[in-house]
N, C-alpha and C positions, 0 to 999 in steps of 0.2 A: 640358757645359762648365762649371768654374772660374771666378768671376769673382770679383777681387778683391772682399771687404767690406768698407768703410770703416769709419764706423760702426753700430754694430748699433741698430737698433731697431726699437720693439716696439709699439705698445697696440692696445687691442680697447675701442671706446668705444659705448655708446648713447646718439645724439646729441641724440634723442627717440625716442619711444614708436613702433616700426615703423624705425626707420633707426637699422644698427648697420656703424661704420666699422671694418675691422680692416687696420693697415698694418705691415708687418714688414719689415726688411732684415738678412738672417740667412745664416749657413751651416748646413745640416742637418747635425746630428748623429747620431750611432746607433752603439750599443756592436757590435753582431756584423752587421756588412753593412747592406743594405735592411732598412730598415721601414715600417709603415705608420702614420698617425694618423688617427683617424677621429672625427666628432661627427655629431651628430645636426643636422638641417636642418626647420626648419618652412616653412610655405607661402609663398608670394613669390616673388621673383626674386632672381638672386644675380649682382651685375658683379665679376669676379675682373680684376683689371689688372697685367699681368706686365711690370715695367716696364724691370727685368734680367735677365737668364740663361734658366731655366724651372722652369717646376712641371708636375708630372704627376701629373691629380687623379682621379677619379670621383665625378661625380653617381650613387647607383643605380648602372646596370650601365652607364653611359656613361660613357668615357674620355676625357680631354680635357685633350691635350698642349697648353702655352701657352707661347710664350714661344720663346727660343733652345734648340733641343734637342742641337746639337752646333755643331761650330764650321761646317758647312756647311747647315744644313738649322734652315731656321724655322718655325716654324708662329704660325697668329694669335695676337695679344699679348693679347686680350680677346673675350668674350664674355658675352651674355646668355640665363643659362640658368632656365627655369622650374619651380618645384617646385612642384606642385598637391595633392602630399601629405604629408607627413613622410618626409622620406628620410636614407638616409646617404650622406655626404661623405667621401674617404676621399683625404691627399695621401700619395704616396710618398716617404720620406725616401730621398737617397742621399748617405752620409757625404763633407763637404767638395762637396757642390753649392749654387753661392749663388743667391740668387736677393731680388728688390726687388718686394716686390706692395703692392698695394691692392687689396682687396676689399668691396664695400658691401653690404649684406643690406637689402635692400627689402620689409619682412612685406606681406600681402597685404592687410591689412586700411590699411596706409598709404599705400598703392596707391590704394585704390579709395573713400579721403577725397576729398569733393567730388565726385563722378563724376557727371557724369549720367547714362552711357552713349551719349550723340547725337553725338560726334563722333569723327572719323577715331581719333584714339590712344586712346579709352574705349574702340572696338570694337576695334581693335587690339589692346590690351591685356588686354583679356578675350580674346581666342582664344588668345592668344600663355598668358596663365597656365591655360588648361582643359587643356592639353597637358600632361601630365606630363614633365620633362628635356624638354623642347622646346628646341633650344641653336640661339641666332644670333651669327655670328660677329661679331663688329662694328671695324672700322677707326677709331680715334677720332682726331680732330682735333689737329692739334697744342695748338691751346689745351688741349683736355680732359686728354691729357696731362704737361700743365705744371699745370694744376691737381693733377690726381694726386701731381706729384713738389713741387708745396707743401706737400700732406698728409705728405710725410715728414718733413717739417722746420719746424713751424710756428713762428712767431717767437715770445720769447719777449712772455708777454702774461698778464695776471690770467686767470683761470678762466674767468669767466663770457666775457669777449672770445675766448680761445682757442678753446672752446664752438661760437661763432657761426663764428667764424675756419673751422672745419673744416666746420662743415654748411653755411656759401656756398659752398666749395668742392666741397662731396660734390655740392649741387642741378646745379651747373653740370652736371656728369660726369652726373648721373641725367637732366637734361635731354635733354640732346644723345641718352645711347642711347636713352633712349622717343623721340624726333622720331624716330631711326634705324630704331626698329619701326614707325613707325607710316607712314615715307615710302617705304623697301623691300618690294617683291613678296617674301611668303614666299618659302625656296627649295625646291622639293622635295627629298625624301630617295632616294640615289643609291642604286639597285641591289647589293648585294654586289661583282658583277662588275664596277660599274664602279668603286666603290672601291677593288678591286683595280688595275686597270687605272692608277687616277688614282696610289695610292700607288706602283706601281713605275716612274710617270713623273716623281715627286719624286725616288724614287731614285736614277735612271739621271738626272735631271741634277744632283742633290747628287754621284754619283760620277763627273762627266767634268769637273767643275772649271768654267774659268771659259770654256770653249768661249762662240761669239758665235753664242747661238740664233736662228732663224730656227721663226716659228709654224709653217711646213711643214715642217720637220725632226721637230717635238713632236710636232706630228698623226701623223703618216708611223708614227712611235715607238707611238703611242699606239693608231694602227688606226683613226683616226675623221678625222672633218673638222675642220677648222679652229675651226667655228662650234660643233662638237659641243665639242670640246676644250675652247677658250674657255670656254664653259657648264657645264660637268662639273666643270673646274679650279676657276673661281671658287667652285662651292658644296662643293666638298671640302676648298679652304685658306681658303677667307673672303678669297681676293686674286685677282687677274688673272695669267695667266702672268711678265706683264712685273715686277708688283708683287713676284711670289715670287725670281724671278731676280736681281732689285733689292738686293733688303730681303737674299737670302744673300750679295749680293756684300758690300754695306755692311757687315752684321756680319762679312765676314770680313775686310774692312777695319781696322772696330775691334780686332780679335782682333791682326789686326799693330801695331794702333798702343796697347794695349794691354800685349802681351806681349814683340812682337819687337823693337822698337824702331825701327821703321821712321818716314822720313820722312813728311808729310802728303802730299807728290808722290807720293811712290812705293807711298802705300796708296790714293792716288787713281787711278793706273794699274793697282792693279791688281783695285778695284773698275771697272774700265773708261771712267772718266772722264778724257778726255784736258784738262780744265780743270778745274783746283784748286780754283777758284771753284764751280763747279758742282757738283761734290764736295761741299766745305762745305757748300752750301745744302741738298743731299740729305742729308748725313749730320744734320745740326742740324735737318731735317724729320724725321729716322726718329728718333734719339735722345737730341732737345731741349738738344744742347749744339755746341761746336764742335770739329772733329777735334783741333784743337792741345789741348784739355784735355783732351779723351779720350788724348792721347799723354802729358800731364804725369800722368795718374794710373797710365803705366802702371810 
């Protein structure tokens, strides 16, 4: 999906020694079709924060769609992935796809300042980076988020304050995902079969529209129980059925109130909100603003 780009922007800053911030708002370019761009990665962890549209990246041999993939089907907006050796990073370009990221690069060595290793998030933390691409999905807060989309736009301010300005903002975001390591049960790694299983139950409800799911219709679909389902889902999208059903209704909320010119009632029925109010509140929890400026910028 297409998302208007307003202003473009760009930097890639290191903000200190071990914490390097890169924020872009861009439209991919590329002279003949797809391509690809690739860097090199050292040891750490990497928070990639998709804050519009999508990117479709690879760690190594792991893929990892972020973001809005089409105008019905979403996948997690962020994640924390581990690099325990030098690897390559690779994002797919596709001409005229926009998209709004923040990304923070955590070296290993900035990590593991002060550590003593005795408490929950040092062990945490060290198991989580001994894993090579080790990827946890993570849901971040509407604060963290709003800190994010500060970093797009930081007020204007001398150097040295600008500086500060962006690395209170990056600690907040690095905060919050290490609590998130260190307060979540790993999740196990699903079977082949059941990732099959899980993605062609994304599909079949990205392709039946705005149908009014019932969990035992999904299960039934899915060939499992309720409670298997549940379990399955959540560590395959990083959300709850309800969460995934949600978050596609809402973006295709904004995709009307973006593109087609629909009223804020009438995008709010038909994200399935029979009050406008409640709408609002859901949609400025998922995309930190309010539907009526989501419809002025469309």
């Amino acid at each position: 999906m297409s998302l208007p780009v307003r202003q473009p922007v760009f930097f890639h800053e290191v903000l200190r020694e071990g914490l390097t911030l890169y924020a872009a708002r861009e439209i991919d370019e590329a002279d003949t079709g797809e391509s690809v761009r690739s860097t090199q990665l050292g040891c750490g962890l990497r928070l990639p924060l998709v804050l519009e549209g999508c990117a479709n990246v690879s760690f190594g041999g792991r893929r990892l769609a972020l973001g809005l993939q089409n105008e019905r089907k979403t996948g997690p907006s962020t994640a924390i992935v581990s690099i325990a050796r030098p690897e390559l990073f690779s994002r797919r370009l596709v001409p005229g796809n926009a998209q709004c990221v923040v990304n923070l690069t955590l070296a290993e060595s900035w990590l593991n300042e002060g550590s003593q290793g005795d408490d929950e998030l040092d062990r945490a933390l060290e198991a989580f980076l001994s894993e090579h691409l080790a990827i946890r999905p993570w849901k971040p807060s509407r604060q963290a988020l709003g800190k994010a989309r500060e970093l797009m736009a930081p007020p204007p301010m001398p150097v040295r304050m600008r500086r500060l300005f962006l690395e209170s903002r990056c600690l907040d975001i690095v905060q919050e995902a290490l609590g998130a390591l260190a307060g979540e049960p790993r999740p196990a790694a699903l079977p082949a079969r059941v990732e099959r299983q899980m993605r062609a139950l994304c599909d079949w409800i990205d392709a039946a529209g705005d149908a009014d799911w019932q969990l035992g219709d999904l299960a039934r679909e899915a060939g499992m129980s309720i409670s298997t389902l549940q379990r399955h889902f959540r560590i395959y999208t990083g959300r709850t059925v309800y969460d995934y059903v949600r978050t596609r209704r809402l973006a295709e909320a904004k995709r009307l109130l973006e593109h087609e010119g629909v009223s804020v009632t009438e995008a709010a029925l038909a994200a399935g909100y029979g009050n406008p109010a409640n709408f609002a509140t859901a949609f400025r929890r998922e995309f930190g603003m309010a539907p009526s400026r989501a419809a002025r910028r469309g």
